[in-house]
C-alpha positions in Angstrom: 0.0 0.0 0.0 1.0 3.6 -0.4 0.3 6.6 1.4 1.5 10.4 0.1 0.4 13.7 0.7 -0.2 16.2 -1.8 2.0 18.6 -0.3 4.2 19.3 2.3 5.6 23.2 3.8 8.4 22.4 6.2 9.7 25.9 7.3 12.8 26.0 9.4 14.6 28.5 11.8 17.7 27.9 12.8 18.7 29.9 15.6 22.6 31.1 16.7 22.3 32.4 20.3 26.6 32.4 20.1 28.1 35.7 20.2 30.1 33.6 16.9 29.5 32.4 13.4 29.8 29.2 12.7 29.2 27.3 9.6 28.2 23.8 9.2 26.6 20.9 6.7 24.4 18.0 7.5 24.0 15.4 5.1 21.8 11.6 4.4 18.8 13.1 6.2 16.5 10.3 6.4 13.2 9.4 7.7 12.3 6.4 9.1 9.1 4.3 9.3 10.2 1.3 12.1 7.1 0.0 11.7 6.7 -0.3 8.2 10.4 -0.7 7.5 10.7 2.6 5.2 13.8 4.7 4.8 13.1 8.0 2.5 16.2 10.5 2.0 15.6 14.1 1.9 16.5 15.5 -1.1 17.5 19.5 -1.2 20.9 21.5 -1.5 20.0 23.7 1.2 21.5 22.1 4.2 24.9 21.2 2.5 26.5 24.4 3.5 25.2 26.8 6.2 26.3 29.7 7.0 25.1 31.4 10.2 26.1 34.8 11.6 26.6 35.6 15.5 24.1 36.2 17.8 24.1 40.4 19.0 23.8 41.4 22.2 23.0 44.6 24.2 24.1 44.6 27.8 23.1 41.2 28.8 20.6 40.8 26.2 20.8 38.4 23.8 19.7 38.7 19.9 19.6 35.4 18.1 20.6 35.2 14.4 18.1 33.8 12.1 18.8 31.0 9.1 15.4 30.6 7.7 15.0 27.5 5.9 11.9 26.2 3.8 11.2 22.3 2.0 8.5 22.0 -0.2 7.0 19.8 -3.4 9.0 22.5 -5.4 12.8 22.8 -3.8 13.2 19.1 -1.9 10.8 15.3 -2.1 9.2 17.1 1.6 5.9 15.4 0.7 7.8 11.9 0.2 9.7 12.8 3.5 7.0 13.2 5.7 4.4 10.7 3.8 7.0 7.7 5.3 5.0 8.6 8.8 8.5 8.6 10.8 9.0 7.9 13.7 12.9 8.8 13.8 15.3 10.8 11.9 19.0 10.3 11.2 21.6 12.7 9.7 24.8 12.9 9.7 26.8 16.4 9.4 29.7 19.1 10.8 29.1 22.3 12.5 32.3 24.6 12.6 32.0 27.0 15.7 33.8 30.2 14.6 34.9 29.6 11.3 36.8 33.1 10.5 38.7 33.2 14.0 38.9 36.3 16.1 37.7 38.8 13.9 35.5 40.8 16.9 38.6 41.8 19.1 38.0 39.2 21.6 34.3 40.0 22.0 32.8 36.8 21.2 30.2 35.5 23.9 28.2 32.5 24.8 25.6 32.9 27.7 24.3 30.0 30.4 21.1 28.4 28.8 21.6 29.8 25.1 23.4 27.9 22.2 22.0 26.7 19.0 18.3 25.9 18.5 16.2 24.3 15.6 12.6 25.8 15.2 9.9 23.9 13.4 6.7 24.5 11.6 5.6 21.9 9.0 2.5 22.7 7.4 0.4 19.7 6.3 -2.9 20.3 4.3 -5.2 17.1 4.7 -5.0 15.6 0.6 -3.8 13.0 0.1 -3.7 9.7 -2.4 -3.2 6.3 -1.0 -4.3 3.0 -1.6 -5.0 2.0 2.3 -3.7 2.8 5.5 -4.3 1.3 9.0 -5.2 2.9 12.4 -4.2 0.7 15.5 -5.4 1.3 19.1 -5.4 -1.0 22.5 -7.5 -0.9 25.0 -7.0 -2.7 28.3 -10.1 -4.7 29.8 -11.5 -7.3 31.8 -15.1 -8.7 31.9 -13.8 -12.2 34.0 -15.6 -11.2 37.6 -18.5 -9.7 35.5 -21.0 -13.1 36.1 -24.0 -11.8 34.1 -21.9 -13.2 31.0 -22.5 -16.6 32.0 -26.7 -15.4 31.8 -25.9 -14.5 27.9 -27.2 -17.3 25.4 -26.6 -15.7 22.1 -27.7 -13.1 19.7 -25.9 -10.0 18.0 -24.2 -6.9 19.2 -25.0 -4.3 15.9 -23.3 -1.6 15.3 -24.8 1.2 13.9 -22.6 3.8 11.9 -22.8 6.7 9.8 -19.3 7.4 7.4 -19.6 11.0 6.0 -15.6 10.9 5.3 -14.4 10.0 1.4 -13.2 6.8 1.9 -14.7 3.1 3.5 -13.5 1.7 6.4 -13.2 -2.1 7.3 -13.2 -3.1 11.1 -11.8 -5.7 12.8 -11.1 -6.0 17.0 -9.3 -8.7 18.3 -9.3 -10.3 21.6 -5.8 -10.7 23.5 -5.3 -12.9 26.9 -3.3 -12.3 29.4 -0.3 -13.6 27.4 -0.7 -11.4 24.8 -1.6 -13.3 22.9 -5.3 -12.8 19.9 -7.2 -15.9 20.7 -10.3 -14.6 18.7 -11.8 -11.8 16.3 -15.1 -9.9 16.8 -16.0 -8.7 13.7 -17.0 -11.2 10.6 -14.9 -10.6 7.6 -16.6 -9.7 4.3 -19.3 -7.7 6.7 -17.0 -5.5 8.6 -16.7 -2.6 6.2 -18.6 0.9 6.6 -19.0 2.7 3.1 -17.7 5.9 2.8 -19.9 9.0 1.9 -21.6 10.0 -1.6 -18.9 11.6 -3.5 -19.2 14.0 -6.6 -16.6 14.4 -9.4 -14.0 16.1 -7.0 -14.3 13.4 -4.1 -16.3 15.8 -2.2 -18.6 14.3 0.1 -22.2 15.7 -0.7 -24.0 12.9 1.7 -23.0 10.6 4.6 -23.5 7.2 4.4 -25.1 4.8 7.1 -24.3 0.9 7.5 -25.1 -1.6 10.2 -22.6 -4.2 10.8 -23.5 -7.3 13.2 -21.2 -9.3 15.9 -22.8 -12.4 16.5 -22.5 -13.2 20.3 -22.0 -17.0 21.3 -21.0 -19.1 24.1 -17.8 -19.7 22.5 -17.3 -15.9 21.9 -18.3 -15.0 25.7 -15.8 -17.2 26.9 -13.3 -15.8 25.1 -14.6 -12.6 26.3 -14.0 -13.7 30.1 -10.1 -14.8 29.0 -9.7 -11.5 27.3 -7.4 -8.6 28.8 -7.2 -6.3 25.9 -8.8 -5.7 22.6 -6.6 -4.4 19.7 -8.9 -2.4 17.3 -7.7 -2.2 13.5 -9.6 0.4 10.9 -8.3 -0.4 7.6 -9.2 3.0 5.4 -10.5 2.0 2.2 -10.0 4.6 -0.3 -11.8 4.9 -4.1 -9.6 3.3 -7.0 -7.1 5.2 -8.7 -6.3 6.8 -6.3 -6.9 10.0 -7.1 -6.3 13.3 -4.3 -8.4 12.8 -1.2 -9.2 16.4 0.9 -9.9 15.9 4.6 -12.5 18.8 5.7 -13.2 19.7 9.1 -17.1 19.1 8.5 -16.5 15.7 7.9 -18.4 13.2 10.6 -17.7 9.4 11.9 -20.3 8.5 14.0 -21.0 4.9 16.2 -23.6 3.3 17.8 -23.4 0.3 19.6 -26.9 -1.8 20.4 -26.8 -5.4 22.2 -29.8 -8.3 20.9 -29.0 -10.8 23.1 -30.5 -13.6 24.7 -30.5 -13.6 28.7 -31.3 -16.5 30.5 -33.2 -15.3 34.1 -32.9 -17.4 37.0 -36.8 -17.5 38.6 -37.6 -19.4 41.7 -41.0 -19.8 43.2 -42.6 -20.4 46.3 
């Protein structure tokens, strides 16, 4: 599968709080995706030499010197960068700490609690193209002292949704023990997918869409529910063929309901 953003703006400040120059370069920038086993390189000839002037000061206030520094689709691969989803960056570089000597007559200065400092703002508009992506979450539970469970005979839990996003999405939970281990699923495969919302020509959204999905509820599945110590839920995102640009807009809605049919045995006695 493939995930990539439209567009990326990473803006940079670099920031020399040094009463010194110093010059530097920082090369094989790379992001990386542990998870998914990605490496992406950034590409740009902006960070192969830098050149920073010294920090000025009056009295014993400091005023940092500025590198601005900006990646985007048309200067470096930022969208390719960030569309890896890292979750750690290597580099590998030099920085040169008064490169021209003493040129201020022995007034170069560093402070307590100043040096050099990296500021970030990477602007990300929500379009996209992928073919899929997955969203993971755990939740820690435990329904083994709950004894009404034993009462339950059958029957469905249903879950009632409404998608007004561009894309399907396909459900599955899975029961973990105490090991760790999945020792069942909830949700049946082939009738686990919510359909995304009426699109027009743009892959707008015009309508939501509503689905019900059932979880059939047996014995089996309730005592599997008594072993079970967390449930690991898995959206797969479904997006239309192509795959053409997908825009996320803030009116956009994901909405669930949860309803239990189930059959309850009641104890009665009599006199």
């Amino acid at each position: 599968s493939g995930f990539m953003l439209n567009s990326v703006n990473m803006n940079f400040k670099i920031l020399n709080e040094f009463g010194a120059e110093f010059t530097g370069s920082l090369t094989d920038i790379k992001a990386i995706n542990t998870a998914d086993n990605k490496v992406v390189t950034l590409n740009n000839n902006q960070l192969n030499t830098l050149n920073i002037n010294r920090a000025t000061r009056s009295g014993n206030v400091i005023t940092a010197s500025e590198k601005p520094l900006q990646f985007n689709n048309a200067n470096s691969n930022a969208a390719a960068f960030i569309s890896c989803l890292p979750d750690k960056l290597t580099y590998q570089g030099s920085i040169n700490l008064n490169p021209l000597g003493n040129i201020s007559a022995y007034n170069d200065f560093a402070y307590y609690n100043t040096g050099v400092r990296i500021l970030a703002d990477i602007i990300i508009p929500l379009k996209f193209s992928a073919n899929y992506f997955s969203l993971q979450s755990d939740a820690d539970i435990d329904f083994s002292e709950i004894k009404q469970l034993d009462n339950v005979k059958g029957g469905n839990f249903v879950i009632l949704a409404t998608n007004g996003y561009p894309f399907d999405a396909r459900l599955q939970a899975y029961m973990l023990n105490a090991q760790n281990q999945v020792i069942d699923s909830l949700f049946i495969n082939g009738a686990n997918t919510l359909a995304r919302g009426q699109l027009n020509s743009q892959n707008i959204v015009v309508s939501p869409s509503s689905s019900k999905i059932y979880v059939p509820v047996s014995t089996d599945k309730i005592a599997n529910l008594k072993k079970c110590r967390r449930i690991r839920i898995i959206t797969k995102v479904l997006v239309p063929p192509g795959p053409p640009d997908i825009e996320i807009r803030e009116n956009y809605e994901f909405d669930i309901n949860v309803v239990a049919e189930l059959t309850y045995k009641i104890a009665t006695s009599g006199n």
